[in-house]
C-alpha positions in Angstrom: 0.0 0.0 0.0 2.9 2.5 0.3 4.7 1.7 -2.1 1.6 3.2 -4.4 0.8 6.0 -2.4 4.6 6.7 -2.3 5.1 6.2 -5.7 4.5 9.7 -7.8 4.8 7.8 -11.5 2.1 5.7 -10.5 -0.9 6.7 -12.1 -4.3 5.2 -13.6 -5.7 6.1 -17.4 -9.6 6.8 -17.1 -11.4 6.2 -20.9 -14.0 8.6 -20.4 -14.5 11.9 -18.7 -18.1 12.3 -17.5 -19.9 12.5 -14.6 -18.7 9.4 -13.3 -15.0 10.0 -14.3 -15.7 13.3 -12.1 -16.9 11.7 -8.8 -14.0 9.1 -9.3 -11.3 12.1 -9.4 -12.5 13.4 -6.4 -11.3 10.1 -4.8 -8.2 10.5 -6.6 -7.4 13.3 -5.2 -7.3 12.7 -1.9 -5.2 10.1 -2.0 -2.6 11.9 -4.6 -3.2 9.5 -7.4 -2.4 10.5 -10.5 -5.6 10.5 -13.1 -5.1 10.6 -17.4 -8.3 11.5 -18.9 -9.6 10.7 -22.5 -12.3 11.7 -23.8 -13.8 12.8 -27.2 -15.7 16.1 -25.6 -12.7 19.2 -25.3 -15.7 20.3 -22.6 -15.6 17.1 -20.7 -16.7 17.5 -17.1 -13.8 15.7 -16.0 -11.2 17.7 -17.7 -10.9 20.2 -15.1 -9.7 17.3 -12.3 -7.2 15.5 -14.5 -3.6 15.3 -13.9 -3.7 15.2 -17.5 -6.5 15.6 -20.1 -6.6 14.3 -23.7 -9.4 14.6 -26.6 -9.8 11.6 -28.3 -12.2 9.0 -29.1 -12.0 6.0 -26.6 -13.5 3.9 -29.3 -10.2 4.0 -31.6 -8.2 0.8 -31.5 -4.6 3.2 -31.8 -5.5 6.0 -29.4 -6.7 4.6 -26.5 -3.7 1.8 -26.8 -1.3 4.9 -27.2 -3.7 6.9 -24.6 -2.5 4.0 -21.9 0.6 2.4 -22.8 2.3 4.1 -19.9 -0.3 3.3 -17.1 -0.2 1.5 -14.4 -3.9 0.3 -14.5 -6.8 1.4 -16.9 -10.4 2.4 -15.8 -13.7 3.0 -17.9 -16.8 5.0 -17.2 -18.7 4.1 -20.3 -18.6 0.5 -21.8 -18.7 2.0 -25.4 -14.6 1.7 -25.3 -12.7 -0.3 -27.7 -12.4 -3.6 -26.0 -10.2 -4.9 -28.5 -7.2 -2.1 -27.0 -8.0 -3.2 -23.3 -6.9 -6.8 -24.5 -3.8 -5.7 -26.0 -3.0 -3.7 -23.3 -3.7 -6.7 -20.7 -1.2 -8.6 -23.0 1.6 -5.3 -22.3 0.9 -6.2 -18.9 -1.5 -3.2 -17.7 -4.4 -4.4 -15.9 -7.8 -3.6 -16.4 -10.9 -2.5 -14.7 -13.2 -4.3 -15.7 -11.4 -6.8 -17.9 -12.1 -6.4 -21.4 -13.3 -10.3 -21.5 -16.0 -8.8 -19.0 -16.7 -5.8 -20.9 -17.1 -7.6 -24.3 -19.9 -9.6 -22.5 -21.6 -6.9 -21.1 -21.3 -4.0 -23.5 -23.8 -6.2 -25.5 -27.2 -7.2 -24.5 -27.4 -10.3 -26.6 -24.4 -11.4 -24.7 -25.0 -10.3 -21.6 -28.4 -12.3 -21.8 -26.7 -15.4 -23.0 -23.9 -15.3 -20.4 -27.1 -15.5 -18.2 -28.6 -17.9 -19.7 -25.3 -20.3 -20.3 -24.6 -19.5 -16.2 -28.0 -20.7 -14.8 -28.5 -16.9 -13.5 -32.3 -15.8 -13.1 -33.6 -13.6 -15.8 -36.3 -13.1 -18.1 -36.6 -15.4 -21.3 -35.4 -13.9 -24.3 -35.7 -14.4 -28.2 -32.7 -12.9 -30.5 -33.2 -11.2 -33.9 -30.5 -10.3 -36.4 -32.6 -6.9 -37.6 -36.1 -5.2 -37.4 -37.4 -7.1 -40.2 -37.1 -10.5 -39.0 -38.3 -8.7 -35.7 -41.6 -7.5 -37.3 -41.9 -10.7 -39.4 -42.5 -12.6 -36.6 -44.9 -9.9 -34.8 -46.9 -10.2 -37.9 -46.9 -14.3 -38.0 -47.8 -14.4 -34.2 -44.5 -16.1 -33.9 -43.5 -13.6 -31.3 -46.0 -12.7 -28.0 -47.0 -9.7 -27.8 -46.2 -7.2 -25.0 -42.6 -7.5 -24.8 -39.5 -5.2 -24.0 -37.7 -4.3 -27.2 -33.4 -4.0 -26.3 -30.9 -2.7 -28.9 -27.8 -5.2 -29.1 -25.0 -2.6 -28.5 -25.4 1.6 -27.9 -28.5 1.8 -25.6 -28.0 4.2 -22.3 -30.0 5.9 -20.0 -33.6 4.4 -21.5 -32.5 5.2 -25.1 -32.2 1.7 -26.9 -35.0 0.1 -24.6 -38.5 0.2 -25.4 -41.8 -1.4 -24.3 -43.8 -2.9 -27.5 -46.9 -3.4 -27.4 -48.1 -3.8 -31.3 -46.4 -3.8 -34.5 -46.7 0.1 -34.9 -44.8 0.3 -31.8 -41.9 -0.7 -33.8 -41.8 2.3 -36.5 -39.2 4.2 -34.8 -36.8 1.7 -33.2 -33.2 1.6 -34.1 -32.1 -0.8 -36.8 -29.6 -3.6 -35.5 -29.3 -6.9 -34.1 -31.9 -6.4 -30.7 -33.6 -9.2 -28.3 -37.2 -9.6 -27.7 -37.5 -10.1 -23.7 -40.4 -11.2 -21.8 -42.0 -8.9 -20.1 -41.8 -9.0 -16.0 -44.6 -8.3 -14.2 -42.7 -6.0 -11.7 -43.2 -5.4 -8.1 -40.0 -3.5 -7.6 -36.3 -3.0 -8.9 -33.7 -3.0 -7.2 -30.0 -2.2 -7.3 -27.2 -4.2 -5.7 -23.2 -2.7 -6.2 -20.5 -4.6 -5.7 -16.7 -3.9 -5.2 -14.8 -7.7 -6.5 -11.0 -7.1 -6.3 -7.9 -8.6 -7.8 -7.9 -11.7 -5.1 -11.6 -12.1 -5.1 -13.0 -10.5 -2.2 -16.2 -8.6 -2.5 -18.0 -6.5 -0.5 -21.7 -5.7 -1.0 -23.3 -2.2 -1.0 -26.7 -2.1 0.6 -29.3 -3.0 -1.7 -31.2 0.4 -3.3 -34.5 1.0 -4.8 -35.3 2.5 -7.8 -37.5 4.6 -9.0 -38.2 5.1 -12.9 -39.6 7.9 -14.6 -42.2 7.0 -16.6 -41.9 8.4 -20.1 -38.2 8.4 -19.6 -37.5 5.0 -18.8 -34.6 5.9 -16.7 -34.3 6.2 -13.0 -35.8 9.4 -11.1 -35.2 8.2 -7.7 -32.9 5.6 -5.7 -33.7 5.1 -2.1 -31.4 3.4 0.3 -32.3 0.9 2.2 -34.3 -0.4 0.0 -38.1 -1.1 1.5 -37.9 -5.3 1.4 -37.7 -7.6 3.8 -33.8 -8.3 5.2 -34.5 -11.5 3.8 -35.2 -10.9 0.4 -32.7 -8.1 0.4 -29.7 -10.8 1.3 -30.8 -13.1 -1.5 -30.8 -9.8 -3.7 -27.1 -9.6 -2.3 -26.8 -13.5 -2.4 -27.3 -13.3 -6.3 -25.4 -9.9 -7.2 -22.1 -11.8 -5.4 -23.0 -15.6 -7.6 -22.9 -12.7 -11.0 -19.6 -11.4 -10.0 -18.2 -14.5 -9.4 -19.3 -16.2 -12.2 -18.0 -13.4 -14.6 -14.9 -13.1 -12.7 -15.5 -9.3 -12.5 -12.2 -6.7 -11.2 -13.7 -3.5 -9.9 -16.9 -2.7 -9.8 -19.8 -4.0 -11.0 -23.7 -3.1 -10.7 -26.4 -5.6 -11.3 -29.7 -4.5 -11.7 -32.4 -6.6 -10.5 -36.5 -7.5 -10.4 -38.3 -8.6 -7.5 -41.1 -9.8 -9.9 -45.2 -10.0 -8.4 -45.1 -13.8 -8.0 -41.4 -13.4 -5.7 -38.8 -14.0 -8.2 -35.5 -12.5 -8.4 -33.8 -11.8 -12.1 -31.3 -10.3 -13.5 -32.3 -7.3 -15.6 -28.9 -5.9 -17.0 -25.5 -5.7 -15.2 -23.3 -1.8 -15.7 -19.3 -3.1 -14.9 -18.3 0.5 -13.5 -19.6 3.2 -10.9 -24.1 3.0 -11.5 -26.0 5.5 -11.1 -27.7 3.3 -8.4 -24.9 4.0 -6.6 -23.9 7.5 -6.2 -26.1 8.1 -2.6 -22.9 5.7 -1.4 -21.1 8.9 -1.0 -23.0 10.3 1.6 -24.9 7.3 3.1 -22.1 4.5 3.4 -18.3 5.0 5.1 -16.8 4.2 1.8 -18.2 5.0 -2.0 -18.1 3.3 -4.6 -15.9 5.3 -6.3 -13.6 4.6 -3.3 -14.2 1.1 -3.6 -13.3 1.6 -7.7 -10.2 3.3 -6.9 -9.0 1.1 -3.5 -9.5 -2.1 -6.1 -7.2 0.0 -9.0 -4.3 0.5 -6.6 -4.2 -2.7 -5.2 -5.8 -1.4 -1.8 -7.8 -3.1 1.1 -11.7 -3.5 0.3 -13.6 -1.0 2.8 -15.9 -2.8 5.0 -19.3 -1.3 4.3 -21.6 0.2 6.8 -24.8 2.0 5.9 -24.7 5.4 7.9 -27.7 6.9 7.0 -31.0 6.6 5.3 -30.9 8.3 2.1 -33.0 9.5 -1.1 -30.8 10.2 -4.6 -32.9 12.4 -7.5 -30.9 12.5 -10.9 -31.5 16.4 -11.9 -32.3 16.4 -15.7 -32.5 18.3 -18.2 -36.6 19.9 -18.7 -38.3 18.6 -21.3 -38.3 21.2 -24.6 -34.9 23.2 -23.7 -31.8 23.0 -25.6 -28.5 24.6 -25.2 -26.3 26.5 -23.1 -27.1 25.2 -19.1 -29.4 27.6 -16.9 -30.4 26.8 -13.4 -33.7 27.9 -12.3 -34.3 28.3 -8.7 -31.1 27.2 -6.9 -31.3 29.8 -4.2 -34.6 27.7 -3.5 -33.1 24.5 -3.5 -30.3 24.8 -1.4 -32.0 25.3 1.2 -33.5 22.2 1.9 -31.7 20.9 4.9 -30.1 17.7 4.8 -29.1 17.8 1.5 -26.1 17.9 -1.4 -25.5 18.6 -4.6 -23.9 17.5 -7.4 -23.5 19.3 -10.6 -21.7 17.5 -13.2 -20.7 20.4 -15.4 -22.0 19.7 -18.1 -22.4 22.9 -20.8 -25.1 21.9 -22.9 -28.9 20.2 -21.8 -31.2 18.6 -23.8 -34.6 16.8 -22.6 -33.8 14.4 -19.3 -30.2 14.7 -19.6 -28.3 13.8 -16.5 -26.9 17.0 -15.7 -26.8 16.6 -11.8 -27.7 14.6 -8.7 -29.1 15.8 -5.2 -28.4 13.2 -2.0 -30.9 13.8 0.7 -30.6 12.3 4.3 -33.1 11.7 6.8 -34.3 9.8 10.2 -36.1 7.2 7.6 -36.7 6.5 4.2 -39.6 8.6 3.8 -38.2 11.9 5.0 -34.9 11.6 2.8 -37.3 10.7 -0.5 -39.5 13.7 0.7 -36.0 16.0 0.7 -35.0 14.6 -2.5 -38.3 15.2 -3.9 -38.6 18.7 -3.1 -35.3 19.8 -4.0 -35.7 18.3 -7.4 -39.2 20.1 -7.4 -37.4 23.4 -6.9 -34.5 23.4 -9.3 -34.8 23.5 -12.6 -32.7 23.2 -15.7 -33.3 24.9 -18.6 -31.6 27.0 -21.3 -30.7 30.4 -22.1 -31.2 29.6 -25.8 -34.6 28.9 -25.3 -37.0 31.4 -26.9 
């Protein structure tokens, strides 16, 4: 442990320089560790907390090996990297978190879902389809039940790429590519479980979170921590989120997204190998984060052991719906003043419709009065743009 601490030409290449990239730097930082950003955006909200900052697409083969050649360990905050330059560089010698065999799995839906599948881990039942046409052919034959939840191979994020059809019209504006057909869950809750797995295989389990989805979104409004389930269906959530990380051999973090279903079962939605969304209340409920967790498994360092220190609500603060442009905030003043709460901007320039531009963390003596906090701060603020006319 002190010999990395202690060693100034130690240092970690992130691919990517979002939000994510941002709360990980902050970890960085206090422990002195050098951070290489790349990302395409010259605007990138991590740019400002880089030891070094490079624009560059992390989906070319040459720059991102060329990017981290000299690293002592890579990270990634978006699974849209080039895969085929984390194996090469795993073959230099410079580790990887996650390792690019775990990324090509999950990057892709149609893998992810047969890795499931092949592993005996509860999820939904799935059909494949090579494009839309073969898709709508077997709408139109009956060959394929209708509803069902439409996923793009490779690309989705956020919502975008996922969508629930319910006739053949609904089809008209999906993307084109190779996509799955899943069955559709009749869902009680869903639930998050992150998970720190490092280089020796020891793991330690966030507190399982409920989430909250926006419902023309289809992305997650609210995440509350603990999660309202019983402890024992919460350990079997945890039970089943460890089984996924040891069965994929994961290094680093990974998230695994999950359905308590009406009847009582327990799948597998999708799995996220890097800091989640799910998880970004960890910085102010839990001891450790998980971007501490991310970084502690990068160097090498002792696991934190994990204790829940508050009740907590998490609102992701998007963009308004009709606004384009250059980033205004509408009643801040307001929202700041809602006790027991914190804010994170993620400097972002530009919005658009429910883009993630932020994320307020409220605490409170239960679960109710922290989602009530979060609530009202997100009722408060609002972001919009300039530009609008």
């Amino acid at each position: 442990m002190n010999h990395i601490l202690s060693n100034k030409n130690f240092n970690i290449a992130l691919l990517g320089g979002g939000q994510l990239g941002k709360m990980f730097l902050a970890e960085a930082r206090k422990l002195d560790i050098c951070i290489n950003v790349l990302d395409p955006s010259a605007d990138a909200p991590a740019q400002l907390g880089a030891n070094h900052f490079q624009q560059g697409d992390f989906k070319d083969f040459d720059t991102v090996l060329k990017f981290c050649s000299e690293s002592n360990a890579v990270v990634i905050e978006i699974e849209t990297v080039n895969v085929d330059a984390l194996e090469a560089l795993e073959k230099r010698g410079v580790p990887c978190f996650p390792p690019s065999r775990v990324l090509r799995i999950i990057q892709n839906k149609i893998r992810q879902k047969t890795f499931f599948k092949e592993k005996n881990i509860s999820s939904s039942s799935f059909i494949i389809y090579k494009n839309l046409k073969s898709l709508r052919h077997s709408i139109s034959n009956g060959s394929q039940s209708l509803p069902f939840v439409w996923k793009i191979g490779e690309g989705g994020y956020d919502g975008f790429g996922v969508k629930v059809i319910k006739n053949e019209k609904d089809t008209e504006d999906l993307l084109e590519g190779e996509c799955i057909a899943e069955s559709l869950v009749d869902i009680e809750k869903e639930i998050g479980v992150v998970l720190a797995r490092d280089t020796k295989g020891e793991i330690r389990v966030f507190p399982p979170v409920e989430m909250e989805f926006h419902a023309n979104a289809n992305q997650v409004e609210f995440v509350i921590c603990p999660s309202d389930i019983s402890e024992e269906i919460s350990n079997k959530c945890k039970d089943l989120a460890i089984s996924v990380a040891e069965s994929i051999e994961v290094q680093g973090l990974l998230a695994v997204e999950l359905f308590i279903s009406k009847k009582g079962e327990i799948l597998v939605n999708e799995l996220a190998p890097r800091p989640h969304n799910s998880g970004h209340l960890t910085i102010e409920a839990c001891n450790v984060s998980q971007f501490d967790q991310l970084l502690r498994c990068t160097c090498k360092l002792p696991l934190g052991k994990i204790e829940l220190l508050t009740n907590a609500a998490m609102a992701n603060l998007v963009g308004e719906p009709g606004y384009h442009g250059s980033v205004e905030f509408i009643g801040l003043k307001d929202a700041l003043q809602v006790h027991r709460t914190t804010l994170h901007l993620y400097g972002k320039s530009q919005t658009r419709p429910f883009r993630k531009m932020g994320h307020v963390t409220a605490t409170g003596r239960n679960i109710i009065d922290a989602r009530k906090r979060a609530k009202e701060f997100k009722s408060l603020l609002k972001i919009q743009s300039r530009d609008h006319k």
